[in-house]
Every structure is written in structure tokens, then in C-alpha cells.
FIKOLZA-1660 file (N, C-alpha, C; in steps of 0.1 Angstrom, whole numbers, plus 5000, padded with zeros to 4 digits):
% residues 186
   i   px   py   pz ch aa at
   1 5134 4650 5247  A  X  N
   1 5137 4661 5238  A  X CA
   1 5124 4664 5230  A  X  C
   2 5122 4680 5230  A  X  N
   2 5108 4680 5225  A  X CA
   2 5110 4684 5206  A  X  C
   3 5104 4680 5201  A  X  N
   3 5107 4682 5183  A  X CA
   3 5108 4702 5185  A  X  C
   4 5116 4703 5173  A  X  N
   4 5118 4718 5170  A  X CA
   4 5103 4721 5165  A  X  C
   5 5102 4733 5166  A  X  N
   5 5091 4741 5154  A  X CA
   5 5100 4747 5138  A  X  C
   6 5089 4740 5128  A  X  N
   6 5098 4746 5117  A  X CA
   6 5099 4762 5116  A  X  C
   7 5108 4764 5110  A  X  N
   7 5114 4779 5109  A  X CA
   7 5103 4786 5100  A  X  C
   8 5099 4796 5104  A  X  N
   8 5086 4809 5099  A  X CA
   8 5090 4811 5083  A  X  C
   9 5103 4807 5079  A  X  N
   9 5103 4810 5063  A  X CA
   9 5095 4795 5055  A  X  C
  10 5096 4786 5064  A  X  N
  10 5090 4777 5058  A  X CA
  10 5071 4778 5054  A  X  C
  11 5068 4785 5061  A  X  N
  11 5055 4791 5056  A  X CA
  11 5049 4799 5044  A  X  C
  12 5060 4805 5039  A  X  N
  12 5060 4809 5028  A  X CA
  12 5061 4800 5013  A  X  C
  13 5063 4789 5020  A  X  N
  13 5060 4776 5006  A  X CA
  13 5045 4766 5009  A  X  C
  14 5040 4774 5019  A  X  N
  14 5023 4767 5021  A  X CA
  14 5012 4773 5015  A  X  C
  15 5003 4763 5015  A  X  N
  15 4994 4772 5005  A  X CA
  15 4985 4778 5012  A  X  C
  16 4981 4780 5026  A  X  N
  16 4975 4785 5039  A  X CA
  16 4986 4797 5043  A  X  C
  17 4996 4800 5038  A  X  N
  17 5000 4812 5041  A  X CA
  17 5004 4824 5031  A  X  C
  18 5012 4809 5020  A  X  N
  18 5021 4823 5013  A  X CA
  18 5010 4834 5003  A  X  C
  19 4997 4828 4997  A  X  N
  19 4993 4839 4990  A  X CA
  19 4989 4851 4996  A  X  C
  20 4985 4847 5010  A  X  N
  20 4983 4856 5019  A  X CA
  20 4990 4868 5022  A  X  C
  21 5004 4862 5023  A  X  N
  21 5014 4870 5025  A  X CA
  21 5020 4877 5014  A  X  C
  22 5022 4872 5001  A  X  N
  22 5023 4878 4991  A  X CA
  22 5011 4888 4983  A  X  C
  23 4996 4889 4988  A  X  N
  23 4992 4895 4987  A  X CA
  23 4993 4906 4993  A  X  C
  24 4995 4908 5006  A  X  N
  24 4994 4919 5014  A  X CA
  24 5006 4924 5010  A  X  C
  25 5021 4917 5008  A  X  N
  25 5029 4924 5006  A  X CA
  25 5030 4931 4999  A  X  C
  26 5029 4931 4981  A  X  N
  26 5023 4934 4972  A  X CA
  26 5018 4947 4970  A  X  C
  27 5004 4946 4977  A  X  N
  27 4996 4955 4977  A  X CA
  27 5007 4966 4988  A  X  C
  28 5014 4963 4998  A  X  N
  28 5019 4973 5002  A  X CA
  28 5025 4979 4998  A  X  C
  29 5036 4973 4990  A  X  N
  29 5045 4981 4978  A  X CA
  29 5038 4991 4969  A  X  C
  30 5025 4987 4964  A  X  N
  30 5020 4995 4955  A  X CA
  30 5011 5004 4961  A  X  C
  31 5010 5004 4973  A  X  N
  31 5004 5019 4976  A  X CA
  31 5011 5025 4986  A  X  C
  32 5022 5022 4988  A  X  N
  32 5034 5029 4992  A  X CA
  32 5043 5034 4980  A  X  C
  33 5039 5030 4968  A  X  N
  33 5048 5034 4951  A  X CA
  33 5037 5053 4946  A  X  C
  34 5027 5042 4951  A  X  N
  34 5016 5055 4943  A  X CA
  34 5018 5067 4956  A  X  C
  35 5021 5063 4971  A  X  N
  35 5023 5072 4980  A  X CA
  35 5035 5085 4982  A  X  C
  36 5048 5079 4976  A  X  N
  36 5059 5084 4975  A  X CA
  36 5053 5094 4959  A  X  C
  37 5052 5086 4953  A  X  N
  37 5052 5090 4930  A  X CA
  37 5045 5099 4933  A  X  C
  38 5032 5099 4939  A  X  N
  38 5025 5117 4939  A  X CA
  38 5027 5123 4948  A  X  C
  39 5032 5123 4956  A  X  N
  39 5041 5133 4963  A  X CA
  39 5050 5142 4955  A  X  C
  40 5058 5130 4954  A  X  N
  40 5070 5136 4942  A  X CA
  40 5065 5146 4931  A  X  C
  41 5051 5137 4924  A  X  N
  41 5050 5146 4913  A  X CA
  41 5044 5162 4915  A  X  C
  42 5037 5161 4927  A  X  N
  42 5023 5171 4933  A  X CA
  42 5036 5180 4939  A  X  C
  43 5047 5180 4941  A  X  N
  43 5061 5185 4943  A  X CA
  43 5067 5192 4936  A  X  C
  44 5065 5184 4926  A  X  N
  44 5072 5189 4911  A  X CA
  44 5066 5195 4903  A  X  C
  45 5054 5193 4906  A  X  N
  45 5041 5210 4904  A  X CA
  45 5039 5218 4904  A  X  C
  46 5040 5218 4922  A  X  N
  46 5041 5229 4926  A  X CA
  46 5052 5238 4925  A  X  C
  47 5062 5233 4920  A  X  N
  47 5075 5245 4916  A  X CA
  47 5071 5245 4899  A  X  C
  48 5062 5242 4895  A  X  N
  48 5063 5243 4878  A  X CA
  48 5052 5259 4882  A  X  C
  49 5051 5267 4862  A  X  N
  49 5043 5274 4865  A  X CA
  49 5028 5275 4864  A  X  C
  50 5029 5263 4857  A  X  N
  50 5015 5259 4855  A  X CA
  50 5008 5251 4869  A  X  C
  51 5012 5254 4882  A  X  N
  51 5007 5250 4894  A  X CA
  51 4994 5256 4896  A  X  C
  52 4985 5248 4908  A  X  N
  52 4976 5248 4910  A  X CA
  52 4975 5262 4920  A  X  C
  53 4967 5270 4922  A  X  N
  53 4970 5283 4932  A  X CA
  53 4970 5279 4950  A  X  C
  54 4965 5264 4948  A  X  N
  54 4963 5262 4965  A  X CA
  54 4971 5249 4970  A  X  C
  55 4981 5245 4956  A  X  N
  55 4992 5240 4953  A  X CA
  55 5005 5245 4959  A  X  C
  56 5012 5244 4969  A  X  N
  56 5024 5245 4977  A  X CA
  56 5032 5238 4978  A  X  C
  57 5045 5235 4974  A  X  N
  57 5055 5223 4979  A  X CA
  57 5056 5225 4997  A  X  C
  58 5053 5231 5005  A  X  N
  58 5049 5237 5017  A  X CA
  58 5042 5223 5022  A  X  C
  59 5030 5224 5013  A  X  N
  59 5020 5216 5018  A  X CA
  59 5013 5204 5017  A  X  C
  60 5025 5196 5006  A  X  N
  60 5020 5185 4998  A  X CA
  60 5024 5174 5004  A  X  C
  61 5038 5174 5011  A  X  N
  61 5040 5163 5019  A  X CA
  61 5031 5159 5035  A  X  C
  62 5026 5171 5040  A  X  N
  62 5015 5169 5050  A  X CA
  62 5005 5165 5046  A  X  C
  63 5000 5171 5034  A  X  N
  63 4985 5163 5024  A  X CA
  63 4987 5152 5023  A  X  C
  64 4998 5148 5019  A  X  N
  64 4995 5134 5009  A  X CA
  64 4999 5124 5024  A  X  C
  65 5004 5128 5032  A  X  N
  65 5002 5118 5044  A  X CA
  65 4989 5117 5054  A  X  C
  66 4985 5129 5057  A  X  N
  66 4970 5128 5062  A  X CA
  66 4962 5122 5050  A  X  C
  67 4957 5122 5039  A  X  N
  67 4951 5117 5030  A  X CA
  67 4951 5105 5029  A  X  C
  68 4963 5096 5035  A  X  N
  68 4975 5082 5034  A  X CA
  68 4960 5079 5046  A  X  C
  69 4966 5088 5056  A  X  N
  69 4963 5081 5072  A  X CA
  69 4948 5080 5075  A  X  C
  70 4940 5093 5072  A  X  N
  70 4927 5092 5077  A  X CA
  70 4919 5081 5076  A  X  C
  71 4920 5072 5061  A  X  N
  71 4910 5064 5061  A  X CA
  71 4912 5055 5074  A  X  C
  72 4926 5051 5075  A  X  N
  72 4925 5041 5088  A  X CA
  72 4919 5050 5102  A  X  C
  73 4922 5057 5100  A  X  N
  73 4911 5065 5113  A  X CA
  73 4894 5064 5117  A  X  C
  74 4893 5067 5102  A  X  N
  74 4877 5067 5101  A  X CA
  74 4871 5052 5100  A  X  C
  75 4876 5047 5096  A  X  N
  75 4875 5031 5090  A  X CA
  75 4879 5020 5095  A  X  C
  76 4883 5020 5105  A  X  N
  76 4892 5007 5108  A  X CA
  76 4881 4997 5115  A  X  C
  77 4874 5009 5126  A  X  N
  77 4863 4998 5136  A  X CA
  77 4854 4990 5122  A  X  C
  78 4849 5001 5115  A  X  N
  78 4839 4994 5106  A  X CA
  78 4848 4981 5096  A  X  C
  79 4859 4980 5091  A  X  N
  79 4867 4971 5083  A  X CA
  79 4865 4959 5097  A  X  C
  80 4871 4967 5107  A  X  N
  80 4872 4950 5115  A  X CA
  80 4862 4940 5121  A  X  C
  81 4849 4950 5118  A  X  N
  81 4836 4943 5120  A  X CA
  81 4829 4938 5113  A  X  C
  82 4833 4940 5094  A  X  N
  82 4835 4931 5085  A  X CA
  82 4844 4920 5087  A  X  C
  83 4854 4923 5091  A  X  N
  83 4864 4912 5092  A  X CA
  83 4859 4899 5102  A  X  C
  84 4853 4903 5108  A  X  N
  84 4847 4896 5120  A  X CA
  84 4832 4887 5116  A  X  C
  85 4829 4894 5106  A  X  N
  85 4813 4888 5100  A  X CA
  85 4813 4883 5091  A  X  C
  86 4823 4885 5083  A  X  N
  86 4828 4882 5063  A  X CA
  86 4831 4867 5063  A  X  C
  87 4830 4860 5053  A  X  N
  87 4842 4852 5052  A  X CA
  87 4855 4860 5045  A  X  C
  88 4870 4856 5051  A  X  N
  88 4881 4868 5047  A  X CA
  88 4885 4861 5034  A  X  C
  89 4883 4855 5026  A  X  N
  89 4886 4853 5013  A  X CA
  89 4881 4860 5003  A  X  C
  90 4869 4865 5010  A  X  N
  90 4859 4870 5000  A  X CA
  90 4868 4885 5003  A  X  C
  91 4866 4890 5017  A  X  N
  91 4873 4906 5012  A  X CA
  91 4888 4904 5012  A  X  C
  92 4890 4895 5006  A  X  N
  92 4907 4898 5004  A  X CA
  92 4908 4897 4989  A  X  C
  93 4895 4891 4982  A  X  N
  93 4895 4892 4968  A  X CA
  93 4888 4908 4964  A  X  C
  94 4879 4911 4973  A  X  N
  94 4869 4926 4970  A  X CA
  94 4883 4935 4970  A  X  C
  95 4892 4937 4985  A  X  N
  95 4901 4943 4984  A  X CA
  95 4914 4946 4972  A  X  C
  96 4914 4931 4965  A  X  N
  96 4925 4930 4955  A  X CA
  96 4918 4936 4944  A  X  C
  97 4903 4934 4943  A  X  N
  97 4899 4940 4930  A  X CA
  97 4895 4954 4929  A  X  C
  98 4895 4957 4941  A  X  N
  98 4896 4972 4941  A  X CA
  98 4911 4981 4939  A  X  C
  99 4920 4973 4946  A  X  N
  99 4930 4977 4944  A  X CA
  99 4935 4980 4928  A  X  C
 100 4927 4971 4919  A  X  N
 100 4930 4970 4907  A  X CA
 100 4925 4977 4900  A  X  C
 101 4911 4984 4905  A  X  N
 101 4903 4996 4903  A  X CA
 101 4911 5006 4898  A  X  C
 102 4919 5010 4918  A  X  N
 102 4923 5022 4922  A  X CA
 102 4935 5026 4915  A  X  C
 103 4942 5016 4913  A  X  N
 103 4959 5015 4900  A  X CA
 103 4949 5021 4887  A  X  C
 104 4941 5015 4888  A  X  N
 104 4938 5017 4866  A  X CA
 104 4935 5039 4869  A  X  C
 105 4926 5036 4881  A  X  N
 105 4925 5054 4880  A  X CA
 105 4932 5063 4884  A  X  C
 106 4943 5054 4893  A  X  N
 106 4955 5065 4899  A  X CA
 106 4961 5063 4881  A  X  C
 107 4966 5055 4875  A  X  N
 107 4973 5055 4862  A  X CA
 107 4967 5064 4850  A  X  C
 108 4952 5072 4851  A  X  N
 108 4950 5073 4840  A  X CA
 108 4950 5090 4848  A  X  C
 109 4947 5093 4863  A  X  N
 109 4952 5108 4869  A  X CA
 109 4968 5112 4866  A  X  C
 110 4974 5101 4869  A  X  N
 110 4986 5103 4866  A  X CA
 110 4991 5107 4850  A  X  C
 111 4989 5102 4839  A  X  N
 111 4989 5104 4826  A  X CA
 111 4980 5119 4824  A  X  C
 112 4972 5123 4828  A  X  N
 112 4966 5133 4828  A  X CA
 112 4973 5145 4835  A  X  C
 113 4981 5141 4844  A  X  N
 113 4983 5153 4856  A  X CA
 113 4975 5154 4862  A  X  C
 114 4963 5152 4869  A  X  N
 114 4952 5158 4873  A  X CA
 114 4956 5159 4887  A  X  C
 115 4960 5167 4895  A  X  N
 115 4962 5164 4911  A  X CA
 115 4951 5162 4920  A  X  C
 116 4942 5168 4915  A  X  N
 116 4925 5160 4924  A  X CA
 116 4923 5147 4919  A  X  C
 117 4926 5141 4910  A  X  N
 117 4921 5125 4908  A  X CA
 117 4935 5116 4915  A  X  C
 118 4946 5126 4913  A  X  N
 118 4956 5115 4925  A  X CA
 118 4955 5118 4937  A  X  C
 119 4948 5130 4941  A  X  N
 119 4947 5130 4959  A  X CA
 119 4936 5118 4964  A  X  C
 120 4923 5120 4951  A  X  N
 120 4914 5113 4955  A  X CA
 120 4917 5098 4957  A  X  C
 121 4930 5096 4946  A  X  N
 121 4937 5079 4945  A  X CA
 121 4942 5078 4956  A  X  C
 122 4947 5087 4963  A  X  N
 122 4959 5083 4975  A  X CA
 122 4946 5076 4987  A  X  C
 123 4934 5089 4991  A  X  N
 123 4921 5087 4996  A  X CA
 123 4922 5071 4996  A  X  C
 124 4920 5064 4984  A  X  N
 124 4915 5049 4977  A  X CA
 124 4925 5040 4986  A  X  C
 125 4943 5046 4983  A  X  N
 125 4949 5036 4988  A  X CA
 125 4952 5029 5001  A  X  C
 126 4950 5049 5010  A  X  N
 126 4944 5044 5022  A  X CA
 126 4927 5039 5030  A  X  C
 127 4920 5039 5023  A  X  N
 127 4913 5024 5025  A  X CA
 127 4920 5016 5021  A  X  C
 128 4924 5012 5015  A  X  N
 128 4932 4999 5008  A  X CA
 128 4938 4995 5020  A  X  C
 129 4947 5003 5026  A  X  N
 129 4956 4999 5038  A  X CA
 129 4948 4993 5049  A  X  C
 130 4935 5007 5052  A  X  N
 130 4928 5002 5062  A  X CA
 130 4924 4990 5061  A  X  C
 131 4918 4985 5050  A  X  N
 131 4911 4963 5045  A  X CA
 131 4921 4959 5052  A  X  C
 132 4930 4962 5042  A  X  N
 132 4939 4949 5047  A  X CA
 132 4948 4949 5062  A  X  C
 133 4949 4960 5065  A  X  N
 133 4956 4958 5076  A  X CA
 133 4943 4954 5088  A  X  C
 134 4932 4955 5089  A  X  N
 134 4920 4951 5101  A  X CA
 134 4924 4934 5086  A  X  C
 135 4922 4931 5076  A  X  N
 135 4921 4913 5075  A  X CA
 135 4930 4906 5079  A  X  C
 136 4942 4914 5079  A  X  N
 136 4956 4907 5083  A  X CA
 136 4957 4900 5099  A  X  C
 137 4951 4908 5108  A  X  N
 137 4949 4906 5123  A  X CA
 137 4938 4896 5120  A  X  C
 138 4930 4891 5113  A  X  N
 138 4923 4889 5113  A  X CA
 138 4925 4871 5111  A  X  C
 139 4932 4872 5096  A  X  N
 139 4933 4861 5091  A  X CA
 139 4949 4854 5098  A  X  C
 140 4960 4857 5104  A  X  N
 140 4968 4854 5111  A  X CA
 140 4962 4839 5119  A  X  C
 141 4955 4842 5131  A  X  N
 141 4951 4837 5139  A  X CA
 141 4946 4826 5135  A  X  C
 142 4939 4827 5127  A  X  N
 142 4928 4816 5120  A  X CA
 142 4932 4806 5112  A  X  C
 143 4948 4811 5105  A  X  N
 143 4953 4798 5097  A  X CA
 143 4966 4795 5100  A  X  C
 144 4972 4801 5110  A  X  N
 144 4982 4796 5116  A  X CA
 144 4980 4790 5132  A  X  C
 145 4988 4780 5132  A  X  N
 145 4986 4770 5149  A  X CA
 145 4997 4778 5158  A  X  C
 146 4989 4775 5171  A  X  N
 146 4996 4788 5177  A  X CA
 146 5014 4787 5182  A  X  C
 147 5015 4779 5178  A  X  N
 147 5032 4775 5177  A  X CA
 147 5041 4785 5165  A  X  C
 148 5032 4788 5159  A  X  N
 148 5031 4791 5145  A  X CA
 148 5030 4809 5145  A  X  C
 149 5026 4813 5155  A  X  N
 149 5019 4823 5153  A  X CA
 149 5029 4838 5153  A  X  C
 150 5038 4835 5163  A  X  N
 150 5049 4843 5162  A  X CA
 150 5057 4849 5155  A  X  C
 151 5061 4834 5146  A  X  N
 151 5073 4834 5133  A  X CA
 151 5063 4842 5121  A  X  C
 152 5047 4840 5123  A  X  N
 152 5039 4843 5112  A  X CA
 152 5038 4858 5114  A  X  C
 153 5032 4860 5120  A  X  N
 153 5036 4877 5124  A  X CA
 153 5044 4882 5120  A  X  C
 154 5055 4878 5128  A  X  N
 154 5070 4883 5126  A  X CA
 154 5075 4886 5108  A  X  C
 155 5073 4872 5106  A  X  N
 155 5076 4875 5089  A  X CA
 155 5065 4885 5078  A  X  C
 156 5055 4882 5085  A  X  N
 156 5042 4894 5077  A  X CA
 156 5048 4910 5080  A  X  C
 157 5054 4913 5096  A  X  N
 157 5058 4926 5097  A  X CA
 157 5071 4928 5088  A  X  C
 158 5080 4916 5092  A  X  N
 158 5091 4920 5079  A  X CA
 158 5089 4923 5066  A  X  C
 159 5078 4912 5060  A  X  N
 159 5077 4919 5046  A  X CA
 159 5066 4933 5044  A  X  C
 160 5062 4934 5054  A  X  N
 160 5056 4948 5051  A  X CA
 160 5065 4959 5055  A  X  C
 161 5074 4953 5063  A  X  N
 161 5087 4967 5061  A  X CA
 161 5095 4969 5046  A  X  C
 162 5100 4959 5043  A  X  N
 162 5104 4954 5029  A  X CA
 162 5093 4961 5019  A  X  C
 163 5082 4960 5020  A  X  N
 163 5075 4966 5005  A  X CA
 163 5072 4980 5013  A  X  C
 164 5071 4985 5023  A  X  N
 164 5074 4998 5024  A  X CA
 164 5087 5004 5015  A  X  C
 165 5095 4997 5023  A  X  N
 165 5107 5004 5015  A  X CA
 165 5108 5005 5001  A  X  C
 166 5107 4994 4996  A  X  N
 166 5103 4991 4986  A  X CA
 166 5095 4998 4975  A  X  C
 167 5085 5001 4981  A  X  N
 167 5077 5008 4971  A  X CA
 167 5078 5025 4974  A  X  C
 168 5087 5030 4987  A  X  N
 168 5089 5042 4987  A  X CA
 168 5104 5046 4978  A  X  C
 169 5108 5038 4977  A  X  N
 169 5121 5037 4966  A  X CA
 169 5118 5038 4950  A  X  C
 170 5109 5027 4950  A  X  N
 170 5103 5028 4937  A  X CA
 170 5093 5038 4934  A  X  C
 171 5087 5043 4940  A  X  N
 171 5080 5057 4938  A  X CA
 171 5088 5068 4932  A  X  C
 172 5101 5071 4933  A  X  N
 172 5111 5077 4930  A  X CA
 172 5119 5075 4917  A  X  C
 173 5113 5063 4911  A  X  N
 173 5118 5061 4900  A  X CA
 173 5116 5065 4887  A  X  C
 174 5101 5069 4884  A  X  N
 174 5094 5074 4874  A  X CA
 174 5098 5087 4875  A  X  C
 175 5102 5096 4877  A  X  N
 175 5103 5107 4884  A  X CA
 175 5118 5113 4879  A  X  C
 176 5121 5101 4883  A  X  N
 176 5139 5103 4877  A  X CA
 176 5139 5103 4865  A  X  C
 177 5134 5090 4859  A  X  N
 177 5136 5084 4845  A  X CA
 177 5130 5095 4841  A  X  C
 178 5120 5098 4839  A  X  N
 178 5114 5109 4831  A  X CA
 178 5121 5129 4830  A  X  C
 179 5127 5130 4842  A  X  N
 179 5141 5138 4846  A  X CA
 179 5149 5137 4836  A  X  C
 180 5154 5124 4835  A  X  N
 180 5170 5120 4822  A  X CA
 180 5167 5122 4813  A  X  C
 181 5151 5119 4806  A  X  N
 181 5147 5120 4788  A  X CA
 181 5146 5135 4787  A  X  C
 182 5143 5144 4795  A  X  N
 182 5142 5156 4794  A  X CA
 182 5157 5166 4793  A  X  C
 183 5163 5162 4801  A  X  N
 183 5173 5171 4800  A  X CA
 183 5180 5168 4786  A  X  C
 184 5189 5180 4783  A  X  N
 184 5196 5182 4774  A  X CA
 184 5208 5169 4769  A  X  C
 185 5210 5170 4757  A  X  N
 185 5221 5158 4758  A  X CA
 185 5229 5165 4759  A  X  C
 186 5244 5154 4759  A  X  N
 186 5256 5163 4763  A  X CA
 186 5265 5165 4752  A  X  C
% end
């Protein structure tokens, strides 16, 4: 009888996997939060009258997704040929501290309204996506044994579905809340 392989949730109590995984997941949430929240708001704009003239509810949900996507277009070969040369601890900390960057200036475009410093944020988050998704392929392989390698995947794509959703739900929140203070009481 040959021994089981432990179950892929057990990897998430190691210390070769879970920060890993809880970083990337993380970070997915939050730039799938800042992805949904300026849409919404750059939405809510464009039907205000104080809109931008090249501002269209027409045309914000195709912007703010190409904007999402190109970096991984333009960027991926060059991320994964860092990935390939780097040690990945180091850009998984550059990438976290950028990320931390990109929140403080998506947070202060946001407070401002400024819809060019949140397009430019969205720009930010997809590089963000692009890092991490070329370190992820990257770093997999390298710290899981290939017994291992399946369940490890498998649960990295689950939780990046999870903070998809996640942070596309929560994007929607600010938006509301801020909806309810405004309206009239009853």
C-alpha cells in the first residue's frame, strides 16, 4: 500500500507556501476592489454634470478593462525573464511594496476625484497583475515537490477566483455606502 499524499489545504499551514499564497491572494482582491470601485465611480461621473467631455458611461467599462489588461500584454515576456534571473523573494517584496505605493495614490485620486490619476492607478494595478502572475508560475515549481504540485496550483487558482470575486463585490461597496449617507432621510 503506497502512503496517501497530504491534502493541498494542508499547505496553507507551511511556511514555504502559505505567505505565498496569501500574498498573491490578497493582492488579487485589491486590485480587483480598485478594478470594480473606479469603474463604478468613473460611471457615476459620467452621468454627474460635472463630467469629463471625453467621459462616457458608453466607454468606461471597455477602458477600465483594457487599461486592467494591456500591462500583461506588454509585460509579461519581460516580468518572466526577471522571474527567471531574480531571486523571487526579492520581487515579491518590490511587487508588495509597490503595490503599497499604487493603494496610497489610487487612495489619494480617489479622495480627490481625479479620473486620470485613477486610470493611471488601474495602469499600476495591472502591472501588478502582470509581477505577480509571471512570479506565481514561477515560484510554484520551485517550492513545492512534484507530488505536491497539483493540489498547489489547484488551490492558488481557487483562491484567486475567491479574491476575484471578492474584491469585485467589494468594489461595490464604497459606492453604496456613500449612496445611503446621501440620500434623504425618511
Amino acid at each position: 500500500m503506497t502512503p496517501q499524499a497530504p491534502h493541498q489545504f494542508q499547505l496553507l499551514r507551511q511556511r514555504r507556501y502559505a505567505p505565498f499564497f496569501w500574498a498573491v491572494f490578497l493582492g488579487s482582491v485589491n486590485d480587483n476592489l480598485l478594478k470594480f470601485a473606479v469603474t463604478l465611480l468613473l460611471v457615476y461621473q459620467a452621468g454627474s454634470v460635472a463630467q469629463p467631455a471625453w467621459l462616457t458611461a458608453g466607454i468606461v467599462g471597455p477602458l477600465t478593462g483594457a487599461l486592467f489588461i494591456i500591462p500583461s500584454l506588454l509585460m509579461s515576456a519581460v516580468a518572466g525573464r526577471l522571474a527567471d534571473h531574480l531571486p523571487l523573494d526579492r520581487l515579491i517584496r518590490w511587487g508588495k511594496g509597490l503595490e503599497v505605493l499604487m493603494m496610497a495614490l489610487a487612495s489619494i485620486a480617489w479622495s480627490a476625484g481625479h479620473a486620470w490619476g485613477l486610470l493611471a492607478c488601474l495602469v499600476l494595478s495591472g502591472m501588478h497583475v502582470t509581477w505577480f502572475s509571471t512570479v506565481k508560475y514561477a515560484y510554484v515549481p520551485r517550492h513545492l515537490d512534484p507530488h505536491e504540485l497539483l493540489g498547489g496550483n489547484g488551490l492558488l487558482e481557487m483562491g484567486l477566483f475567491m479574491a476575484i470575486l471578492l474584491g469585485t463585490l467589494g468594489g461595490g461597496v464604497p459606492r453604496r455606502a456613500a449612496d445611503e449617507t446621501q440620500s434623504p432621510a425618511r
